[in-house]
mmJSON file of the N, C-alpha and C atoms, coordinates in Angstrom:
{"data_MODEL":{"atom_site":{
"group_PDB":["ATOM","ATOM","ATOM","ATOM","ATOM","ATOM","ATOM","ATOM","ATOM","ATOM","ATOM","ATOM","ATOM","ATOM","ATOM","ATOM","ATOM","ATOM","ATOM","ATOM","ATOM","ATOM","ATOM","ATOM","ATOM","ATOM","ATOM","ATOM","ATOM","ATOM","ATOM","ATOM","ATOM","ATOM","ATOM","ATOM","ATOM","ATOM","ATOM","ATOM","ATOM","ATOM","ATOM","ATOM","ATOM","ATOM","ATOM","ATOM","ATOM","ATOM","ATOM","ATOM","ATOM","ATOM","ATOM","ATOM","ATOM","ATOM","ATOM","ATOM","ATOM","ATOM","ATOM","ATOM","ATOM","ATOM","ATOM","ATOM","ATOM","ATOM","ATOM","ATOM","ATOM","ATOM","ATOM","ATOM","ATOM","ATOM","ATOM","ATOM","ATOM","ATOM","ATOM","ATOM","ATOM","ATOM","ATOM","ATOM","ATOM","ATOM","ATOM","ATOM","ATOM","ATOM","ATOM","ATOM","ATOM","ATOM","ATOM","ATOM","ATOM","ATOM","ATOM","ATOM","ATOM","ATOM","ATOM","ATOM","ATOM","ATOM","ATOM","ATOM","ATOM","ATOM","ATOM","ATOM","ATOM","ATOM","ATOM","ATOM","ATOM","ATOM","ATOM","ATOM","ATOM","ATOM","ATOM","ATOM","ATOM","ATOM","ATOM","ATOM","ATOM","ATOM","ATOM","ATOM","ATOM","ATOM","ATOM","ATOM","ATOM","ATOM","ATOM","ATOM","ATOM","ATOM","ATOM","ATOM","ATOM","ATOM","ATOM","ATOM","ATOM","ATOM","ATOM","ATOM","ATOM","ATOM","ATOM","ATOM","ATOM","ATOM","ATOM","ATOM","ATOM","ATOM","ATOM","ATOM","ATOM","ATOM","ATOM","ATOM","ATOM","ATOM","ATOM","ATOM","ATOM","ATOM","ATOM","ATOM","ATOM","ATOM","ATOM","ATOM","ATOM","ATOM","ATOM","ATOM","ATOM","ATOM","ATOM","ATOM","ATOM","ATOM","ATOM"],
"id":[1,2,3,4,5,6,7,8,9,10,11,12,13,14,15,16,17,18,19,20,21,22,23,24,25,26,27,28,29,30,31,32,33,34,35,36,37,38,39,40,41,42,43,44,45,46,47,48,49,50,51,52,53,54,55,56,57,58,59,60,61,62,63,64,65,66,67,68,69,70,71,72,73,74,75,76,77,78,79,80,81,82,83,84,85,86,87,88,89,90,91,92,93,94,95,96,97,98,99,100,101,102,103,104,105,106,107,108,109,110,111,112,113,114,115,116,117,118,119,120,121,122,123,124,125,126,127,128,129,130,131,132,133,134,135,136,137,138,139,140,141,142,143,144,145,146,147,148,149,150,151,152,153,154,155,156,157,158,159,160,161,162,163,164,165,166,167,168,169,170,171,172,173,174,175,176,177,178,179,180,181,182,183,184,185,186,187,188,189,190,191,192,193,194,195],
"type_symbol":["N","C","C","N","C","C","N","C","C","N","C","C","N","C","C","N","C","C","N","C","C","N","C","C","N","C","C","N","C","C","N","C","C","N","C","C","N","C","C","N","C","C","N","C","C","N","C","C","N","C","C","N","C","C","N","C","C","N","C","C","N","C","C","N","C","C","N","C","C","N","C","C","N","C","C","N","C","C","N","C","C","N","C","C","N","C","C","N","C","C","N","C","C","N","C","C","N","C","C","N","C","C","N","C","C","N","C","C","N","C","C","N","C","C","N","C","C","N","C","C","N","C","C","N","C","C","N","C","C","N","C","C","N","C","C","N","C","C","N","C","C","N","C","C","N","C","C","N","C","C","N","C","C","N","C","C","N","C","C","N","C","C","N","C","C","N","C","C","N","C","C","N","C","C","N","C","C","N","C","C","N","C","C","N","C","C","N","C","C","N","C","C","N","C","C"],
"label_atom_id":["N","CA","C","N","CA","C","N","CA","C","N","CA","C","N","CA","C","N","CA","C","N","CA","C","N","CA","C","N","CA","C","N","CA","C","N","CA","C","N","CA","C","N","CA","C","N","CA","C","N","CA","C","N","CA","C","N","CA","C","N","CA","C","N","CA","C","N","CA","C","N","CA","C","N","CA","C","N","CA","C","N","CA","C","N","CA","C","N","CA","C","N","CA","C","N","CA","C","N","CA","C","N","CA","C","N","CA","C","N","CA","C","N","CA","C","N","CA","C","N","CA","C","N","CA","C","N","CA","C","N","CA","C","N","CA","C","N","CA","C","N","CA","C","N","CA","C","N","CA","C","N","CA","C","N","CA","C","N","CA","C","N","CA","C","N","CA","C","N","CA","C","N","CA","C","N","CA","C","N","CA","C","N","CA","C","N","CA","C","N","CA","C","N","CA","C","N","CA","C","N","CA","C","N","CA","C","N","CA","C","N","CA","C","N","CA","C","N","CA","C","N","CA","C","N","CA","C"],
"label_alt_id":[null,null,null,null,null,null,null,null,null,null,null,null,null,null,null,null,null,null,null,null,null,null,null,null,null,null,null,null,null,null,null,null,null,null,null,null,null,null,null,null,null,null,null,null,null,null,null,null,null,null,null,null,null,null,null,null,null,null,null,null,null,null,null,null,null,null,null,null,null,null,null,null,null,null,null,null,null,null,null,null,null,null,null,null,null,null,null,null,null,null,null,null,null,null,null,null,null,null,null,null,null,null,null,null,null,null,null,null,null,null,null,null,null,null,null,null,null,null,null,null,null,null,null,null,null,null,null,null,null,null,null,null,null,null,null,null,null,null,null,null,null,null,null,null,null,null,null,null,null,null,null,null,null,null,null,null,null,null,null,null,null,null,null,null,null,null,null,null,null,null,null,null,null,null,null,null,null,null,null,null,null,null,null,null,null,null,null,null,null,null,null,null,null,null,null],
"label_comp_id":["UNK","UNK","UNK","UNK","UNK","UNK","UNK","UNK","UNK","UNK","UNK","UNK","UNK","UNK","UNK","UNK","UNK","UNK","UNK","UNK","UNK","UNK","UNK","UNK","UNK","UNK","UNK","UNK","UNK","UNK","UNK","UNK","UNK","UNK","UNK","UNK","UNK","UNK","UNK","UNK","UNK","UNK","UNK","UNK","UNK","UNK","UNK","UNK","UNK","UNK","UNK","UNK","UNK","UNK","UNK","UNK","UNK","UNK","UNK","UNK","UNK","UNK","UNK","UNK","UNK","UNK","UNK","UNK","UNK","UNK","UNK","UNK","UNK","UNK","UNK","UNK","UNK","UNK","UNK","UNK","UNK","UNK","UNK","UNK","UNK","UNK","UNK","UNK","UNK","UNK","UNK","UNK","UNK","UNK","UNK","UNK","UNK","UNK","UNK","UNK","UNK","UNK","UNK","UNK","UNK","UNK","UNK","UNK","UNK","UNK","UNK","UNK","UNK","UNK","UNK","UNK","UNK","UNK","UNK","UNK","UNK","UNK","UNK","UNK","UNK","UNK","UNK","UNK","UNK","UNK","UNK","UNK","UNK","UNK","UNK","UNK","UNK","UNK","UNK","UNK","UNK","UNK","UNK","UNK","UNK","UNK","UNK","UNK","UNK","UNK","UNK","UNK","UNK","UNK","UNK","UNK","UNK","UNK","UNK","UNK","UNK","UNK","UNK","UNK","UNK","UNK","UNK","UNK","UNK","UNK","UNK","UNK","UNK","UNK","UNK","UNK","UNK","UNK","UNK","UNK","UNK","UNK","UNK","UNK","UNK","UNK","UNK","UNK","UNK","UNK","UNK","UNK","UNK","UNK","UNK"],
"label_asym_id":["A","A","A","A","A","A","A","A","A","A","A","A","A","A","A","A","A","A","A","A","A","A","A","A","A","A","A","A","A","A","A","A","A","A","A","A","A","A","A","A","A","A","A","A","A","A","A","A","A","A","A","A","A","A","A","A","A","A","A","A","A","A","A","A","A","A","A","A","A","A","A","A","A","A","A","A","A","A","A","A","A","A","A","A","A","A","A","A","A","A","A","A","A","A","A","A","A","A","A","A","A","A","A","A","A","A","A","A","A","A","A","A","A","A","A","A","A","A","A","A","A","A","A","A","A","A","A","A","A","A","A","A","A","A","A","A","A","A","A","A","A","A","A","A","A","A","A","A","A","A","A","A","A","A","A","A","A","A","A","A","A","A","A","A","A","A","A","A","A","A","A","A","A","A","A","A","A","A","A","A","A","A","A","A","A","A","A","A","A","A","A","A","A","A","A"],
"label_entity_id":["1","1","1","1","1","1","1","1","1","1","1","1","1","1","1","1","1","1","1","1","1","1","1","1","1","1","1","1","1","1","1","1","1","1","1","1","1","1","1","1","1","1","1","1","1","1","1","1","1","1","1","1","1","1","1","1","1","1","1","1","1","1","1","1","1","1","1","1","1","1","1","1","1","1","1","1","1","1","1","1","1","1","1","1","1","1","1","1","1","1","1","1","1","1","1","1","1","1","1","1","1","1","1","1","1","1","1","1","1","1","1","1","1","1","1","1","1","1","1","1","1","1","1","1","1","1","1","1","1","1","1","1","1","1","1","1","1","1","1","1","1","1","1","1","1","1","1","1","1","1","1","1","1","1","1","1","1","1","1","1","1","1","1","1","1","1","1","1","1","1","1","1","1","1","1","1","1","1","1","1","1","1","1","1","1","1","1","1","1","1","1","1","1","1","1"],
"label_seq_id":[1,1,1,2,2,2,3,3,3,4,4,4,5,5,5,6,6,6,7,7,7,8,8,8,9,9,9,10,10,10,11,11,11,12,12,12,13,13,13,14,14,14,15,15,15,16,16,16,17,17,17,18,18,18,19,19,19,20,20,20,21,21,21,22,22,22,23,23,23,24,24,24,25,25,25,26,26,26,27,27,27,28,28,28,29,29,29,30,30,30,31,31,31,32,32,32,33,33,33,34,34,34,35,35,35,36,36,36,37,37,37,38,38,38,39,39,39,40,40,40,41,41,41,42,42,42,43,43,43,44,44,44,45,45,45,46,46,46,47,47,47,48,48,48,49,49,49,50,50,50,51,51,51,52,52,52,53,53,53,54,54,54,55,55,55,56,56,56,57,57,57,58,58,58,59,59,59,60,60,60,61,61,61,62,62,62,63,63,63,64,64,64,65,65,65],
"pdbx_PDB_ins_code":[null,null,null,null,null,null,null,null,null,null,null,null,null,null,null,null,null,null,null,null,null,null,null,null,null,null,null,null,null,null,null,null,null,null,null,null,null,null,null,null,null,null,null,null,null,null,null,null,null,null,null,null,null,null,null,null,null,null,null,null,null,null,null,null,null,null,null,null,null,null,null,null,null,null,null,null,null,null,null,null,null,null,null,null,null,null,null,null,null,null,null,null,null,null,null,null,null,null,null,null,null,null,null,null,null,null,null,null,null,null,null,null,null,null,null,null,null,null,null,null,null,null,null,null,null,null,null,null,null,null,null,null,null,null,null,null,null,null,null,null,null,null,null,null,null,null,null,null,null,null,null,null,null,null,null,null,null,null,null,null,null,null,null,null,null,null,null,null,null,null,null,null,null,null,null,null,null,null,null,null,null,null,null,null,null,null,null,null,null,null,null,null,null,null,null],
"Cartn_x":[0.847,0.0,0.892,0.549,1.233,0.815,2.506,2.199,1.099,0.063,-0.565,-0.847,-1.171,-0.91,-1.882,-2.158,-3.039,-3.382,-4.676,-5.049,-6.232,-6.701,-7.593,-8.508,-9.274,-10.22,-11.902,-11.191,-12.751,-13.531,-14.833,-15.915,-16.598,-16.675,-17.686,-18.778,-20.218,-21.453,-22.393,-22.985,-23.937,-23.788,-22.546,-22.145,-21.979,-22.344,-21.544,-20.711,-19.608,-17.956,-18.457,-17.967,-17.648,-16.36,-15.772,-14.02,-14.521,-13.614,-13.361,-11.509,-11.322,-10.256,-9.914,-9.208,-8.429,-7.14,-7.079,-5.726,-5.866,-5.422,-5.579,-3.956,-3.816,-3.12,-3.022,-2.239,-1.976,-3.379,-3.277,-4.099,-5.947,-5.753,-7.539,-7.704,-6.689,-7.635,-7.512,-6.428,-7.595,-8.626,-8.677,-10.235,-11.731,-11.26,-12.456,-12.249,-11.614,-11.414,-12.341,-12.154,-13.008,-14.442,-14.605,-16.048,-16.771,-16.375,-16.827,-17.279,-16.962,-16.929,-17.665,-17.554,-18.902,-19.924,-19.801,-21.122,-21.965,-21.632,-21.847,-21.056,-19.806,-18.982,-18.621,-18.63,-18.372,-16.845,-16.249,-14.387,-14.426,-12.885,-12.327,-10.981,-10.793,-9.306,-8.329,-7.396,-6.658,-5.641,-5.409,-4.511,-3.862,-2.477,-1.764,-1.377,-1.722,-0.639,-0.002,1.402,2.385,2.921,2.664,3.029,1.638,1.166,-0.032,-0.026,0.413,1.065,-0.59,-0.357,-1.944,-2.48,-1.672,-2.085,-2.831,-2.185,-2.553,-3.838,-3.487,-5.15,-6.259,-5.988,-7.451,-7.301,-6.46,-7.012,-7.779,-7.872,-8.643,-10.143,-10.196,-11.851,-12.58,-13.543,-14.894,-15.2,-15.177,-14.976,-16.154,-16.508,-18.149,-18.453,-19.353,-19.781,-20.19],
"Cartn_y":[-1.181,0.0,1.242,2.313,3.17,4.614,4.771,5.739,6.547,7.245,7.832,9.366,10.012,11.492,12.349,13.335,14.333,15.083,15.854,16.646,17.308,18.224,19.282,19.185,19.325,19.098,20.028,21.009,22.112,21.606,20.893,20.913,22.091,23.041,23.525,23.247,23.664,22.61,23.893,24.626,25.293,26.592,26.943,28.295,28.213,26.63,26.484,25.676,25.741,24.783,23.879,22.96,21.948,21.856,21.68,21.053,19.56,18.619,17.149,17.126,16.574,16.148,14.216,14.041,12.7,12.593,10.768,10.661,9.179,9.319,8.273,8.341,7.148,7.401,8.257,8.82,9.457,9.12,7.92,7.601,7.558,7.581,7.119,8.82,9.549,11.368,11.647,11.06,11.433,11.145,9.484,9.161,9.836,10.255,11.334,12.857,12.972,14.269,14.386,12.904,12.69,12.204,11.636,11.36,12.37,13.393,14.905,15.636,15.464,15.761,15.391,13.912,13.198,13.741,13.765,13.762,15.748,16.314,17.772,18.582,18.568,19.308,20.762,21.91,22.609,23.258,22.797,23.367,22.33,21.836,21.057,21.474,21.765,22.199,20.869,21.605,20.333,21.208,20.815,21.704,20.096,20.026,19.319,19.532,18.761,19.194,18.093,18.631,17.734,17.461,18.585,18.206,17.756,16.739,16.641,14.582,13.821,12.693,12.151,10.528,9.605,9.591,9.737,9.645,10.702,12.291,13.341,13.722,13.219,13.131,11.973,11.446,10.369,10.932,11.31,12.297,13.346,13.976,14.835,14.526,13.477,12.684,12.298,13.02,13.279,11.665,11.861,10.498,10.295,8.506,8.271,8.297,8.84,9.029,7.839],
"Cartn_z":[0.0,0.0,0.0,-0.675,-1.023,0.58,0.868,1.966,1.69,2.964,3.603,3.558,2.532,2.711,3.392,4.245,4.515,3.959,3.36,2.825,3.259,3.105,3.323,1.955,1.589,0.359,0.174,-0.283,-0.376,-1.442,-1.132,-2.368,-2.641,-3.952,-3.782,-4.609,-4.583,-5.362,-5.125,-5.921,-5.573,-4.977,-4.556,-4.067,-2.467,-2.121,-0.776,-0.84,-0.199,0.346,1.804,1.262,2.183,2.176,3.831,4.003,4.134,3.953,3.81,4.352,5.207,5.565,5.276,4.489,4.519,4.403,4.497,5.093,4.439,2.907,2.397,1.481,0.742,-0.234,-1.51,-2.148,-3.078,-4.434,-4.794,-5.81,-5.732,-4.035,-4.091,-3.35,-3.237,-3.102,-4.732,-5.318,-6.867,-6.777,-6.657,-6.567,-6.188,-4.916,-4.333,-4.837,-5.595,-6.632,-7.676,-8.303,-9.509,-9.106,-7.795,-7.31,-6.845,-6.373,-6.315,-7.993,-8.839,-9.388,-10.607,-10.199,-10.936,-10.129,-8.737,-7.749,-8.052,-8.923,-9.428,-8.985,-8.442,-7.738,-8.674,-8.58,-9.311,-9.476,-8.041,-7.8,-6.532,-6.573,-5.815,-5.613,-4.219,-3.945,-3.1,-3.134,-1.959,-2.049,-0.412,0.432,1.749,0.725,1.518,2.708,3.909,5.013,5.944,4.825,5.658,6.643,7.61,8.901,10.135,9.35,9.931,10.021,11.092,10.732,11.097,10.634,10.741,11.992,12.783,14.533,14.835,14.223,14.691,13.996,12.655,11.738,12.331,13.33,13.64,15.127,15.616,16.598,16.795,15.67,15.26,15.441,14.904,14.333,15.473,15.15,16.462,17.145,18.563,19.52,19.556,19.667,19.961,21.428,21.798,23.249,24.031],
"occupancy":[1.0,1.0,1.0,1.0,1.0,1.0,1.0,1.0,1.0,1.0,1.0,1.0,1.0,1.0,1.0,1.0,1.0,1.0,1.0,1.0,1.0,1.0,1.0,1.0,1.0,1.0,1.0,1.0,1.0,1.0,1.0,1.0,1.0,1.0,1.0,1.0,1.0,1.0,1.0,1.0,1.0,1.0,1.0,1.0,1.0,1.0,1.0,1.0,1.0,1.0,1.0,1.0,1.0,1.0,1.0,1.0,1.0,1.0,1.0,1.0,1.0,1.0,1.0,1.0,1.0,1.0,1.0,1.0,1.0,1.0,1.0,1.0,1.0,1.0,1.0,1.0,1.0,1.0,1.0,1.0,1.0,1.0,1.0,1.0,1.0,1.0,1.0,1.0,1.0,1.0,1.0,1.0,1.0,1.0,1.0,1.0,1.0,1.0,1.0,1.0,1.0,1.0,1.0,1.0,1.0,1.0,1.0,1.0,1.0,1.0,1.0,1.0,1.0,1.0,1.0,1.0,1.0,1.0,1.0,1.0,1.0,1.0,1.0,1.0,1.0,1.0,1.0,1.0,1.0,1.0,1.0,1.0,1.0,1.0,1.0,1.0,1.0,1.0,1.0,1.0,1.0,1.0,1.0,1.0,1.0,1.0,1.0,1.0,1.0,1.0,1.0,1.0,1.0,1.0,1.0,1.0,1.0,1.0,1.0,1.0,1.0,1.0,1.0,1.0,1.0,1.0,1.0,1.0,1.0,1.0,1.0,1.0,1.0,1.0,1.0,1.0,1.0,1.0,1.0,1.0,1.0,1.0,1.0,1.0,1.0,1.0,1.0,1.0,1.0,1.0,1.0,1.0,1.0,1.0,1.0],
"B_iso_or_equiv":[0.0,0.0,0.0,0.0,0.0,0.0,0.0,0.0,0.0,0.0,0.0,0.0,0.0,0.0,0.0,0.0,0.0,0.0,0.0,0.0,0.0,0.0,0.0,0.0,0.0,0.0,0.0,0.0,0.0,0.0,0.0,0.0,0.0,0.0,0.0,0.0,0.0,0.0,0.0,0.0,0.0,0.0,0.0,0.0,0.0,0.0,0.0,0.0,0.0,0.0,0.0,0.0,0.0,0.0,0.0,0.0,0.0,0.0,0.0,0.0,0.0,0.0,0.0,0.0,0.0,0.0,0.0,0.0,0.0,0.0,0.0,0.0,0.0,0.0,0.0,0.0,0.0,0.0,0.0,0.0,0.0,0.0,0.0,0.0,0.0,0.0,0.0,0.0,0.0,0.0,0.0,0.0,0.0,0.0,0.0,0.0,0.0,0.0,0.0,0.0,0.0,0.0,0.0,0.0,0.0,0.0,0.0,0.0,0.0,0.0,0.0,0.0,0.0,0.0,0.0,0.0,0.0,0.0,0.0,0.0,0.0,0.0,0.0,0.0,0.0,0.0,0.0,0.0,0.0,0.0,0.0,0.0,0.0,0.0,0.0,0.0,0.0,0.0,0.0,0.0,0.0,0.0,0.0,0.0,0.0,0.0,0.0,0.0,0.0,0.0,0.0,0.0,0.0,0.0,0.0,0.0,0.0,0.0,0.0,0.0,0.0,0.0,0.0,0.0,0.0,0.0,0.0,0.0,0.0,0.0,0.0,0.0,0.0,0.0,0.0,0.0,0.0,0.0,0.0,0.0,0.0,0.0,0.0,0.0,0.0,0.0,0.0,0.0,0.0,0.0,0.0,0.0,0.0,0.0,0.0],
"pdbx_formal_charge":[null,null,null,null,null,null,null,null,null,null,null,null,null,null,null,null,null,null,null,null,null,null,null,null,null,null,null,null,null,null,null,null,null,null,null,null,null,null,null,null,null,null,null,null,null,null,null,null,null,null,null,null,null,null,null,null,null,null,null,null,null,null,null,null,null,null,null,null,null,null,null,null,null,null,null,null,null,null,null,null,null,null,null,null,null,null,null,null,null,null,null,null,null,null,null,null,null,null,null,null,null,null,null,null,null,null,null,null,null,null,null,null,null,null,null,null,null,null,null,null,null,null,null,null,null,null,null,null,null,null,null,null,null,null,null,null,null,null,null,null,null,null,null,null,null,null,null,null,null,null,null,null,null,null,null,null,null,null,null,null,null,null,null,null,null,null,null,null,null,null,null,null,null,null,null,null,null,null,null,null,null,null,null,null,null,null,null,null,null,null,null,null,null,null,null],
"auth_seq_id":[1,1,1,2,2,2,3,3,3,4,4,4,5,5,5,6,6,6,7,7,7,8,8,8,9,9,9,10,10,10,11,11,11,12,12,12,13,13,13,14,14,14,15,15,15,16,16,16,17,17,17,18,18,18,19,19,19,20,20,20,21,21,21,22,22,22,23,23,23,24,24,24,25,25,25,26,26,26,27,27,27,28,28,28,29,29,29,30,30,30,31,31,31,32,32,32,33,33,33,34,34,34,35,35,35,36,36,36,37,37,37,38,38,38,39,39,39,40,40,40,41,41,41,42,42,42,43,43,43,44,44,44,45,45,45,46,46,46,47,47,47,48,48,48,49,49,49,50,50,50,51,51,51,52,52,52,53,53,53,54,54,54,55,55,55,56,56,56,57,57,57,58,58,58,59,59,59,60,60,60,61,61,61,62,62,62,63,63,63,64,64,64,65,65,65],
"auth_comp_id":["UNK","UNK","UNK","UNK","UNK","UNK","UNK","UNK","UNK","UNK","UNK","UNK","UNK","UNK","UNK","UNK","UNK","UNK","UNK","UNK","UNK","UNK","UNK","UNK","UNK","UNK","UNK","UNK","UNK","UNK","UNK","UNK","UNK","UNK","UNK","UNK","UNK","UNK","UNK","UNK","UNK","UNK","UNK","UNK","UNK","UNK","UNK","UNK","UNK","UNK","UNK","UNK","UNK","UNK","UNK","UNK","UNK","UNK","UNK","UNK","UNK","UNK","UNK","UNK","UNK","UNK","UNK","UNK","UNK","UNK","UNK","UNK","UNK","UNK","UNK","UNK","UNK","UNK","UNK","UNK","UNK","UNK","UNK","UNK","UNK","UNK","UNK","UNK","UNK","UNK","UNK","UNK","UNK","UNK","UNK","UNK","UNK","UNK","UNK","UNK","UNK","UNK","UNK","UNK","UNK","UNK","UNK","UNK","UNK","UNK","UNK","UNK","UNK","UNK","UNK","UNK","UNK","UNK","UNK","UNK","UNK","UNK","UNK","UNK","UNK","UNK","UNK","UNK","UNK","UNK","UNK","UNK","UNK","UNK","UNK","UNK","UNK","UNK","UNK","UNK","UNK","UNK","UNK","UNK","UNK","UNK","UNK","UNK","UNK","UNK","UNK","UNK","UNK","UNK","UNK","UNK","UNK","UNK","UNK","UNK","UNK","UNK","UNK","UNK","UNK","UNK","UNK","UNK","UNK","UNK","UNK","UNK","UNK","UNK","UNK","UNK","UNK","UNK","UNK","UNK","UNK","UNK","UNK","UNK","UNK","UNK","UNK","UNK","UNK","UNK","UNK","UNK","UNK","UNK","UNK"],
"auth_asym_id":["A","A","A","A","A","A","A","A","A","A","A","A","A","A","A","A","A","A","A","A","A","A","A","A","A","A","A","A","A","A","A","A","A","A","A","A","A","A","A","A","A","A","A","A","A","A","A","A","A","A","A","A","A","A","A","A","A","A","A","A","A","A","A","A","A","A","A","A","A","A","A","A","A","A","A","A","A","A","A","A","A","A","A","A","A","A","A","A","A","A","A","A","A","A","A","A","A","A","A","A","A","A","A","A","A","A","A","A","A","A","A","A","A","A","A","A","A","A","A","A","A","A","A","A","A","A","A","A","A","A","A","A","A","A","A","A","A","A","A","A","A","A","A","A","A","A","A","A","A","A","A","A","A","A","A","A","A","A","A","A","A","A","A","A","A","A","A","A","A","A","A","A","A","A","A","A","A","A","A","A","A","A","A","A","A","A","A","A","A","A","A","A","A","A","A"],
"auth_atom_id":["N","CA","C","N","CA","C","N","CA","C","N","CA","C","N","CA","C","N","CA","C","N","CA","C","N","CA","C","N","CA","C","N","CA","C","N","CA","C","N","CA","C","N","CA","C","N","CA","C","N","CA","C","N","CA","C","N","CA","C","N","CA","C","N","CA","C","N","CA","C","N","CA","C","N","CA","C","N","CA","C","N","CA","C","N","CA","C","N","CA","C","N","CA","C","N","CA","C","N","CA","C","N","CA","C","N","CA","C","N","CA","C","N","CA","C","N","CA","C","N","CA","C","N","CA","C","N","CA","C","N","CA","C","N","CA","C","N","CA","C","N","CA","C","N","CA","C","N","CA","C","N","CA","C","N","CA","C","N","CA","C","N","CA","C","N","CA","C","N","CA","C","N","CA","C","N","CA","C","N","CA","C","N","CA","C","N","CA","C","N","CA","C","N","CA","C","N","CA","C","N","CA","C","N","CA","C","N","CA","C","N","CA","C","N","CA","C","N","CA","C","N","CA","C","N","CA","C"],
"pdbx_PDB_model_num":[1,1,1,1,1,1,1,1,1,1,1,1,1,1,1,1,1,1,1,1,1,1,1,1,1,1,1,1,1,1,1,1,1,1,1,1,1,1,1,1,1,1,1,1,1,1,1,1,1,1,1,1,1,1,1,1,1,1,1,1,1,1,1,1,1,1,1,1,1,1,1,1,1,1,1,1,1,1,1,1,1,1,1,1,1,1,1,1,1,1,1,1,1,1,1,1,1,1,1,1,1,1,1,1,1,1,1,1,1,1,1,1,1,1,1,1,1,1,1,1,1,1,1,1,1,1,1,1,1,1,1,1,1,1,1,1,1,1,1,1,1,1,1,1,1,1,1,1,1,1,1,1,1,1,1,1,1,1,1,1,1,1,1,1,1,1,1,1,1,1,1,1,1,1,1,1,1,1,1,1,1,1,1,1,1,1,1,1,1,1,1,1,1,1,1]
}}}
């Protein structure tokens, strides 16, 4: 499996933005690039951040109560 990258990912659709944060490999945030985009996406950004490691990115991610 191909290392792990972080990214930041603005959809916009309609004149509102959504952020999307993942932490996938290189080839499958194309993937959700082009699935946004099939899905009516009108602009898709990505904003790498590299100093952002897998631990600190699933730390992030809202805890179940």
């Amino acid at each position: 499996m191909d290392r792990e990258e972080t990214y930041k990912m603005r959809v916009t659709r309609s004149g509102k933005t959504e952020t999307w944060w993942l932490c996938l490999p290189y080839n499958m945030i194309l993937e959700s690039v082009q699935e946004q985009y099939d899905w009516g996406a009108d602009a898709v950004e990505l904003e790498w951040m590299p100093n952002i490691s897998r631990e600190q990115f699933h730390d992030r991610l809202p805890k179940p109560y």
